[in-house]
SEVEXRO-683325 format. One record per residue (C-alpha): residue in one letter; y, z, x. Coordinates in Angstrom, 2 decimals. Each point is the difference from the previous one (the first is absolute). Layout:
N
A | Y | Z | X
...
! end
This chain:
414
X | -42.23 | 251.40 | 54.60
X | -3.60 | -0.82 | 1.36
X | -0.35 | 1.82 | 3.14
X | -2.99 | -0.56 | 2.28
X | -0.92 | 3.30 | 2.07
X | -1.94 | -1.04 | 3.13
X | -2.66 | 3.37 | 0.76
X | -1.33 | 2.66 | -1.72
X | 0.27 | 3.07 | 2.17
X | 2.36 | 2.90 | -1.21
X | 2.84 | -1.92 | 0.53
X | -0.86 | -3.12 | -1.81
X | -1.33 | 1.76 | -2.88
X | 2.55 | 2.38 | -0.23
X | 2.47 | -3.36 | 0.17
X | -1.34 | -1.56 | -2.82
X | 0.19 | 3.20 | -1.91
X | 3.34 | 0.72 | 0.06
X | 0.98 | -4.04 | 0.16
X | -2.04 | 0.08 | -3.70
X | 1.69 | 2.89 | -1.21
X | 3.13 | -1.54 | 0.31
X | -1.14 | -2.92 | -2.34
X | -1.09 | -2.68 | 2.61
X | -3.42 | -2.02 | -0.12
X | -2.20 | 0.85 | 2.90
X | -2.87 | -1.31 | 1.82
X | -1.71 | 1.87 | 2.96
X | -1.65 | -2.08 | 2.60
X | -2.67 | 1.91 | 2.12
X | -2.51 | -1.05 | 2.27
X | -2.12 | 2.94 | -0.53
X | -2.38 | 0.44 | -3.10
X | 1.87 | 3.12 | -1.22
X | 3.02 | 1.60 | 0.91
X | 0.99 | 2.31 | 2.87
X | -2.96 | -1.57 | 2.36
X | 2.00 | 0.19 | 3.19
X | 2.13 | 2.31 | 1.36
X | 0.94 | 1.68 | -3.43
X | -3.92 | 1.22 | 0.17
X | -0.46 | 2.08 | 3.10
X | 3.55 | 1.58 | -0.20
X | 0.18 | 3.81 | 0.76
X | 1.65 | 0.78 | -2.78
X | 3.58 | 1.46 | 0.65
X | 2.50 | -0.81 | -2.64
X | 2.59 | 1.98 | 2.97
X | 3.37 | -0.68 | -1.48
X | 1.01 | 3.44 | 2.26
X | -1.12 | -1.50 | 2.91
X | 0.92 | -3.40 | -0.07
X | 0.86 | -1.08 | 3.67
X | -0.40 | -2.67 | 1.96
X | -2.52 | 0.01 | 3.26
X | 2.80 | -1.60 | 2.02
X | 2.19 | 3.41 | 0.98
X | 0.90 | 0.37 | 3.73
X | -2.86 | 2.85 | 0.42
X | -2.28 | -2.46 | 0.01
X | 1.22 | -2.11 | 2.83
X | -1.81 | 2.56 | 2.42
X | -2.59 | 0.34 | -1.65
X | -0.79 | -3.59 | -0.08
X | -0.40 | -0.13 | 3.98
X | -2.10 | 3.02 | -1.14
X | -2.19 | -1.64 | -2.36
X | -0.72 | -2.80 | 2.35
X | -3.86 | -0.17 | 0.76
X | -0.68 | 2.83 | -2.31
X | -2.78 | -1.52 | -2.18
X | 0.42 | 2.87 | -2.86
X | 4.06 | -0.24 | 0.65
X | 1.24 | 0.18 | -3.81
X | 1.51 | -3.40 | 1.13
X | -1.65 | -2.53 | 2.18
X | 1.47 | -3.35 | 1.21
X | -2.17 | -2.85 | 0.60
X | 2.57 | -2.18 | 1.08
X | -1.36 | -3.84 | -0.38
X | 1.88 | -3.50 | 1.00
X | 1.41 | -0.08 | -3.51
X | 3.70 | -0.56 | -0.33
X | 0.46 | 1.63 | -3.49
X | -1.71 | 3.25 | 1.69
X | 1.99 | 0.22 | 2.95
X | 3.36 | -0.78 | -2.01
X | -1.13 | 3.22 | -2.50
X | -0.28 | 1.89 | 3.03
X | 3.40 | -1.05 | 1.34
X | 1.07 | 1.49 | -3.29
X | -1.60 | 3.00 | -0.48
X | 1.58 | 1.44 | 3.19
X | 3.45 | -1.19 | -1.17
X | -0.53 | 1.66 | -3.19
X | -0.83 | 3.39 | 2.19
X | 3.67 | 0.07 | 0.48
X | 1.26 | 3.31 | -1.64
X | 2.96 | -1.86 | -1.84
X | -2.80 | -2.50 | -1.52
X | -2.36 | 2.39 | -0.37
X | 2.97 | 2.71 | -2.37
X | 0.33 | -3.48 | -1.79
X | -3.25 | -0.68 | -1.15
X | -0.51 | 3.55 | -0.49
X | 2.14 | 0.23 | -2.64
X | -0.11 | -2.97 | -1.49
X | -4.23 | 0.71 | -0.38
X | 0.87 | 3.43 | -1.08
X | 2.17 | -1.37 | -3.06
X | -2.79 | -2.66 | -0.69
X | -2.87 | 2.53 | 0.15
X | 1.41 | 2.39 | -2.08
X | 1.05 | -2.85 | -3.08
X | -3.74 | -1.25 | 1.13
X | -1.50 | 3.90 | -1.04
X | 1.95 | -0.15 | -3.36
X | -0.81 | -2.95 | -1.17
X | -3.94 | 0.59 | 1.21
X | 0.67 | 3.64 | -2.53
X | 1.41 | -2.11 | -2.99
X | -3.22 | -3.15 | 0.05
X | -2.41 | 3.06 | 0.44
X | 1.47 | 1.72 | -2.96
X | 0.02 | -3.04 | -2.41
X | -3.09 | -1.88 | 0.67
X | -2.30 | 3.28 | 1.22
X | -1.74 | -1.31 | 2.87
X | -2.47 | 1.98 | 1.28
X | -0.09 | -0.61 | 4.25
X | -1.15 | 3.89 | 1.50
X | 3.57 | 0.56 | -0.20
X | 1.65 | 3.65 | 1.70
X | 2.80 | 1.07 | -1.30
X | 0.21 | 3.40 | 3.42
X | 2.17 | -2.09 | 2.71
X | -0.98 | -0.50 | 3.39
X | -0.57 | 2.32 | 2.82
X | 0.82 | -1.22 | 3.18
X | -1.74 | 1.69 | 2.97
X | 1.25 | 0.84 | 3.73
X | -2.25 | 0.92 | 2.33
X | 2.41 | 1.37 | 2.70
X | 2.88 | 2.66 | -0.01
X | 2.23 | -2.51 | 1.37
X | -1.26 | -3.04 | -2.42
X | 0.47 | 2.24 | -2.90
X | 3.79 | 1.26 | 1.65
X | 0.77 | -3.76 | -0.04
X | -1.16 | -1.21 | -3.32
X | 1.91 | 3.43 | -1.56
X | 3.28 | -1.83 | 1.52
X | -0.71 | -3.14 | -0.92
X | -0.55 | 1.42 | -3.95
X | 3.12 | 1.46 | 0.27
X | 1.67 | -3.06 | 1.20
X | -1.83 | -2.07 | -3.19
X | 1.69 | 2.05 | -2.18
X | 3.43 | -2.19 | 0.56
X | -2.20 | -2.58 | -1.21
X | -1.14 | 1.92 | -3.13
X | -3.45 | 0.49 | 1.35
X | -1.41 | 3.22 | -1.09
X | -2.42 | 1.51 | 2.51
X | -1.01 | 3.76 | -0.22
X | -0.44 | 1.79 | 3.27
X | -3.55 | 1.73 | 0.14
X | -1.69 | 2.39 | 2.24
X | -3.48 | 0.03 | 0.62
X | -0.73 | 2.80 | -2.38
X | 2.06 | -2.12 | -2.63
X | -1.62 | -2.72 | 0.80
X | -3.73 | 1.93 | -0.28
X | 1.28 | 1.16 | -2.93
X | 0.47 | -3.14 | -1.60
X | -2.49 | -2.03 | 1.19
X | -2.97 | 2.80 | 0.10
X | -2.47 | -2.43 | 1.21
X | 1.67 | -0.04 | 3.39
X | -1.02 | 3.33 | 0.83
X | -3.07 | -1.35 | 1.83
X | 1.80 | -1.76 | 2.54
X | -1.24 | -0.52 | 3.07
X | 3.41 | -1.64 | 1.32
X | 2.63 | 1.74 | 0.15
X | 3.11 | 0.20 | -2.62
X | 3.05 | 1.06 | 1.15
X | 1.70 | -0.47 | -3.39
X | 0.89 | -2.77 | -2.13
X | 2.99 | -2.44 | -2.00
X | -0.73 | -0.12 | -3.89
X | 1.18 | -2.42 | -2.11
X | -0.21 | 1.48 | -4.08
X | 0.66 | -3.34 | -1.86
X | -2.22 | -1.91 | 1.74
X | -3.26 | -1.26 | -1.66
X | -3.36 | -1.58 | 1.76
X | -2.38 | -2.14 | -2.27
X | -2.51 | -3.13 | 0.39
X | 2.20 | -3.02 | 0.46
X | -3.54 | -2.23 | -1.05
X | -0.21 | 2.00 | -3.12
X | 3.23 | -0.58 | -0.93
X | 1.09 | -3.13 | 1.34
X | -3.65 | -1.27 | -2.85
X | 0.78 | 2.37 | -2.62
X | 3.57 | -1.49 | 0.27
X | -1.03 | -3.55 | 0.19
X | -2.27 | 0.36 | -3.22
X | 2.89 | 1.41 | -2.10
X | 2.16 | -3.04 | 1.19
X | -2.42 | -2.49 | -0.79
X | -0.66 | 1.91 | -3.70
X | 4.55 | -0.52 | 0.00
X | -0.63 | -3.50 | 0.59
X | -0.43 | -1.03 | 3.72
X | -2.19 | -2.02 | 0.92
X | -2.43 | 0.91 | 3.18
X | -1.43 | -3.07 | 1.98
X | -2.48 | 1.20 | 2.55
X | -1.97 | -1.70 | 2.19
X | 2.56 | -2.47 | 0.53
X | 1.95 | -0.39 | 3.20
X | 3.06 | -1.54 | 0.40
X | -0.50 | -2.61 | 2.86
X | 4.02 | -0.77 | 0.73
X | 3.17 | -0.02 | -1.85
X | 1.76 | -3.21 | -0.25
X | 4.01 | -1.25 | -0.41
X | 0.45 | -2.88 | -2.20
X | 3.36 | -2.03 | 0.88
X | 1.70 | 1.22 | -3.09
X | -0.81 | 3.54 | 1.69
X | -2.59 | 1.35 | -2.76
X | -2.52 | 2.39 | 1.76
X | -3.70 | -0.99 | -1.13
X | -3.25 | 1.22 | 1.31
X | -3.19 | -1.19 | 1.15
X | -3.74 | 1.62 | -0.30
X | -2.36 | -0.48 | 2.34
X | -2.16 | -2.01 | -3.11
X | 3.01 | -2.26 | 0.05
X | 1.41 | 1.22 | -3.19
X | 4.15 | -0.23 | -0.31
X | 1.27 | 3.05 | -1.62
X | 3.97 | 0.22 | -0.75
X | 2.82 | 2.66 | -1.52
X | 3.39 | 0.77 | 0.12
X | -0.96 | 2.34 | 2.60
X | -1.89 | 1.31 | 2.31
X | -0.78 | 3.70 | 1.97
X | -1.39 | -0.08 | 3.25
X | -1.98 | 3.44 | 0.22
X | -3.02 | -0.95 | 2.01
X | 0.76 | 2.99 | 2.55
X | -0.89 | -1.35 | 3.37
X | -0.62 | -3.49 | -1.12
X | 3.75 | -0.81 | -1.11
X | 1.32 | -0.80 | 3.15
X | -2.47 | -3.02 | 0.47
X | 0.34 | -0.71 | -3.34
X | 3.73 | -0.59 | 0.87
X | -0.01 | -1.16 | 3.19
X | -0.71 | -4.00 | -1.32
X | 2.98 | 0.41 | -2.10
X | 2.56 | 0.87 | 2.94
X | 0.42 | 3.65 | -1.21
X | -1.47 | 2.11 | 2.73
X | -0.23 | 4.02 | -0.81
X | -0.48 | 2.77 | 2.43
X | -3.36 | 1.35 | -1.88
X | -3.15 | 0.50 | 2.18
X | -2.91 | 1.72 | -0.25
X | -0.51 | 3.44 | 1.20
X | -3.97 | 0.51 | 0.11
X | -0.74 | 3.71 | -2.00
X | -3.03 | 1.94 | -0.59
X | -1.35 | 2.59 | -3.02
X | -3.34 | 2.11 | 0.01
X | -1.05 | 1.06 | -3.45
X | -2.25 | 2.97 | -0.16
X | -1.92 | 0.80 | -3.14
X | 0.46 | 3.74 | -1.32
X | -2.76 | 1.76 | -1.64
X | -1.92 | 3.42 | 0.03
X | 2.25 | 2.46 | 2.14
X | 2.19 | -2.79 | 1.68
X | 1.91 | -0.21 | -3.44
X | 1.26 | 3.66 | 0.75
X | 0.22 | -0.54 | 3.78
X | 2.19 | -3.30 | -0.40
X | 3.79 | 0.09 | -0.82
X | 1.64 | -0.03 | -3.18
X | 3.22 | -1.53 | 0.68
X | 1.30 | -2.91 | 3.04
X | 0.30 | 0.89 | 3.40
X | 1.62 | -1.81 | 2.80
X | -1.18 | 0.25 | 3.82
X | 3.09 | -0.29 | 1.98
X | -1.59 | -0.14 | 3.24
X | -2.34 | -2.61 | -0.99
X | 1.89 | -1.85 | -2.44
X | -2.82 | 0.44 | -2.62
X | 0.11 | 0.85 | -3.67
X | -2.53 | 1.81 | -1.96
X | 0.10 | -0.44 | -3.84
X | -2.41 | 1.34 | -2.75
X | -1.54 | -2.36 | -2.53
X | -1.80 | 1.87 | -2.75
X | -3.27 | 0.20 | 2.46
X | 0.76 | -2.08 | 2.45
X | 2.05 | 1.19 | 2.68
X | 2.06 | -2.95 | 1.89
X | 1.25 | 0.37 | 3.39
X | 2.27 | -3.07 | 1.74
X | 2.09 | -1.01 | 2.68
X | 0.37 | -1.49 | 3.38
X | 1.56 | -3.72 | 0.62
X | -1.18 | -2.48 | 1.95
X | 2.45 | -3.25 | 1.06
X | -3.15 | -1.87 | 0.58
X | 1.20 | -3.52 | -2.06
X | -2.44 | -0.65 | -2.83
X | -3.35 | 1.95 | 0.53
X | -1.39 | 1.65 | -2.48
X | -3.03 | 1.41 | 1.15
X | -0.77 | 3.56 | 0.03
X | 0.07 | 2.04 | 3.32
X | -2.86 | 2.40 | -0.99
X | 1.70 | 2.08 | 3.27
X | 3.35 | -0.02 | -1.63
X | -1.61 | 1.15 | -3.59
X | -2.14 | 2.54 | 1.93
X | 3.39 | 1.68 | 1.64
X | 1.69 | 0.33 | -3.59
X | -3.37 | 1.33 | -1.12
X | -0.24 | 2.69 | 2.63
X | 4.40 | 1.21 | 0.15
X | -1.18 | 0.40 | -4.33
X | -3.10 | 2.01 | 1.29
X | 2.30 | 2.12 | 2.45
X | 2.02 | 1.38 | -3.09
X | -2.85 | -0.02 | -2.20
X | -3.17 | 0.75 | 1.85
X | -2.27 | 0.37 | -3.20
X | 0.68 | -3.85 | -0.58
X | -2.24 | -1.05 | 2.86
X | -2.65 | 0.30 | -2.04
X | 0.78 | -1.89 | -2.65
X | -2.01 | -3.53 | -1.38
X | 1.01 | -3.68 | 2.11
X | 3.72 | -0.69 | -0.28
X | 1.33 | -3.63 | -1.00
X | 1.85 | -1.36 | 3.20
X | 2.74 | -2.15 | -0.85
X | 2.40 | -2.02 | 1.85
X | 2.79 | -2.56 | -1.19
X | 3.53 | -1.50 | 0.56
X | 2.98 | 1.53 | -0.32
X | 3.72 | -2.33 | -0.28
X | 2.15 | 1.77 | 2.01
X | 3.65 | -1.22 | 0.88
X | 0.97 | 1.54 | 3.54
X | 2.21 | 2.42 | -2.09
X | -2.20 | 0.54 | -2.71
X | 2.47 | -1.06 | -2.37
X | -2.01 | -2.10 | -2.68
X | 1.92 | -3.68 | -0.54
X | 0.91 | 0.34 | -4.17
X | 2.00 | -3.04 | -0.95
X | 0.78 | -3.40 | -0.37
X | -0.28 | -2.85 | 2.79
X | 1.91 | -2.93 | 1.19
X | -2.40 | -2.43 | -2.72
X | 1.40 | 0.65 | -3.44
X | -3.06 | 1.90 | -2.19
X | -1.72 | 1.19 | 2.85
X | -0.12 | 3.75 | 0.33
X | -1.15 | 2.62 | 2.48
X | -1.78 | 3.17 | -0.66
X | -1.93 | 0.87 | 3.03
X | 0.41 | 1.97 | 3.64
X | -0.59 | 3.39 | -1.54
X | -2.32 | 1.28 | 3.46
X | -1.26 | 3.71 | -0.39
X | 2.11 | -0.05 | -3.53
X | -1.57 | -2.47 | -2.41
X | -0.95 | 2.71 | -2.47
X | 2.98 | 2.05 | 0.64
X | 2.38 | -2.63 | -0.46
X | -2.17 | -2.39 | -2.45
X | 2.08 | 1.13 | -3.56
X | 2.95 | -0.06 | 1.55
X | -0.20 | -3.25 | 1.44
X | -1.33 | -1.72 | -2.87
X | 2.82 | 1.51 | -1.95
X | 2.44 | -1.03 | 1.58
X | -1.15 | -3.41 | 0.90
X | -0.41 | -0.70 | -3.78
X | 3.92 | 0.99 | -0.53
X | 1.34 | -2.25 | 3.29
X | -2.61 | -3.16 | -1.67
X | 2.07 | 0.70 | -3.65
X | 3.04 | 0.53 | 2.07
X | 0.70 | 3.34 | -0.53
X | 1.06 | 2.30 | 2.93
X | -2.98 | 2.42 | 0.66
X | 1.23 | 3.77 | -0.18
X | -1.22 | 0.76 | 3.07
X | 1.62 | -0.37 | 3.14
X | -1.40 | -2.38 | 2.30
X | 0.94 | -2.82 | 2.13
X | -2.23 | -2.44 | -2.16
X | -0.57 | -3.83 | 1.17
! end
């Protein structure tokens, strides 16, 4: 079958991996010159099958109200006279329900893990090379009482078939060395073993290379302009040079860009953009020793650290700001300083690359995998804080709904 993916970012490169494994002729439409341009190229780095949850739990109502006003809140709401904004809102806090929220936790749990094996079997046969660590990820409380709560909550996962080890701080000093230095405090800490952190960018290239070398063909710099419904109910596309491209089918996985891709076409998807933020630091003389050697997570400030070879990648925040993408040098400068807190030998390190870009988010953080209501076109987007956590997995198991197979995993696919 020809299959036109739209995007190149993790998800529509991994897409058009698996979709040409499984014998199908692929083209790759991508505005970009190169791959992985957008959101796949700031990413911080997680692949957190272990931790897999969505940001909708009913915790976070409070601290919402909380947040409010709080320019360095880990999530900020700029609310704006835009319908589509205001209805992902309206979902969001329905999705904080705690029978939703058990729902989606499960069902991102089952997806995550599938997504981690199948990330472990394309590593092993085509030998990418993306800073990849292979030591979990530590997830650190500040508080007695935030590390009593997330010790429940691991045991609770566990029904779900989450592993999470329970640390101390002296386990956790113990495994992550580095952290000795602190400056903030660590009251102990949830590890996940199987987990993995890597550059999505390195990859998300290094995959798209050995695809094109299989036999898919790349088109960058060319930007799809709308997609059009003939009467007979063939889906065709037009770039913005006027060019008409056709195939059998098509996957929509421009991220935040689907929905208004969509929208013309009657098929209207809860995606929106959550505005997030990375600082890289460079690593050389004695920060290499002084930096970490395996992924942390920040639970009180929602920020992951992750270690790239010598670079050192620290993440987080969300903004609900529409489609900005400038960078908040203030914003940066917070996730710069919390990184500094736990490793004060960093602050002296060269300029760091500030980064900010669009994540698709769904209020539940459940990524849309599946067909729509138009016969050939396909959905592969809505993946949030997961797209390189769930990218394998989806792409897998979109290729087996478009050949009609059921996927293995379970999931309440489109």
């Amino acid at each position: 079958m020809r299959i036109i993916v739209l995007g190149a970012g993790v998800i529509g490169v991994t897409s058009a991996w698996a979709l040409a494994k499984a014998g199908h002729s692929v083209t790759v439409i991508e505005r970009r010159a190169a791959a992985g341009m957008e959101t796949s190229f700031g990413n911080g780095g997680q692949v957190a099958a272990g931790h897999a949850e969505p940001w909708a739990h009913p915790a976070v109502l409070g601290r919402v109200l909380a947040w409010m006003g709080r320019e360095s809140a880990p999530l900020r709401v700029r609310l704006r006279a835009d319908p589509a904004q205001w209805r992902w809102a309206l979902g969001f806090l329905r999705e904080c329900l705690p029978g939703r929220h058990a729902r989606t936790t499960r069902t991102l749990a089952a997806l995550a893990a599938y997504s981690r094996d199948r990330l472990e079997a394309l590593t092993a046969e085509t030998g990418i090379e993306y800073a990849r660590l292979a030591r979990g990820i530590l997830h650190l409380c500040a508080t007695p009482a935030s590390f009593e709560t997330q010790a429940r909550h691991a045991e609770a996962m566990r029904a779900f078939g989450i592993e999470r080890e329970v640390m101390s701080r002296a386990e956790c000093l113990a495994l992550e060395p580095a952290l000795a230095a602190s400056r903030t405090p660590i009251a102990g800490g949830i590890h996940t073993p199987r987990d993995v952190s890597g550059d999505a960018h390195l990859f998300t290239q290094g995959l798209a290379q050995r695809a094109a070398a299989q036999g898919v063909v790349f088109r960058y710099d060319a930007e799809l302009a709308a997609l059009e419904v003939s009467s007979q109910g063939t889906v065709a596309g037009r770039l913005r040079n006027g060019e008409v491209v056709q195939a059998e089918a098509w996957v929509v996985a421009l991220g935040s860009f689907s929905a208004p891709m969509l929208a013309p076409l009657g098929i209207r998807i809860p995606v929106y953009p959550l505005k997030g933020y990375s600082v890289t630091l460079p690593l050389s003389g004695t920060a290499r020793d002084a930096a970490p050697t395996m992924s942390l997570s920040d639970e009180s400030h929602k920020i992951v650290i992750s270690r790239f070879g010598d670079r050192l990648r620290a993440a987080g925040t969300a903004e609900l700001a529409g489609w900005d993408t400038d960078v908040d040098a203030a914003r940066c400068d917070a996730i710069r300083a919390r990184v500094c807190a736990f490793f004060p030998a960093l602050a002296q390190t060269g300029e760091a690359v500030h980064w900010a870009g669009l994540r698709p988010a769904t209020p539940s953080n459940a990524p849309l995998i599946g067909r729509t209501r138009i016969p050939g076109l396909w959905l592969n987007t809505g993946h949030g804080t997961l797209g390189w956590t769930l990218a394998c997995g989806s792409a897998f198991a979109l290729a087996d709904l478009i050949d009609g197979e059921r996927p293995t995993v379970d999931y309440p696919f489109a």
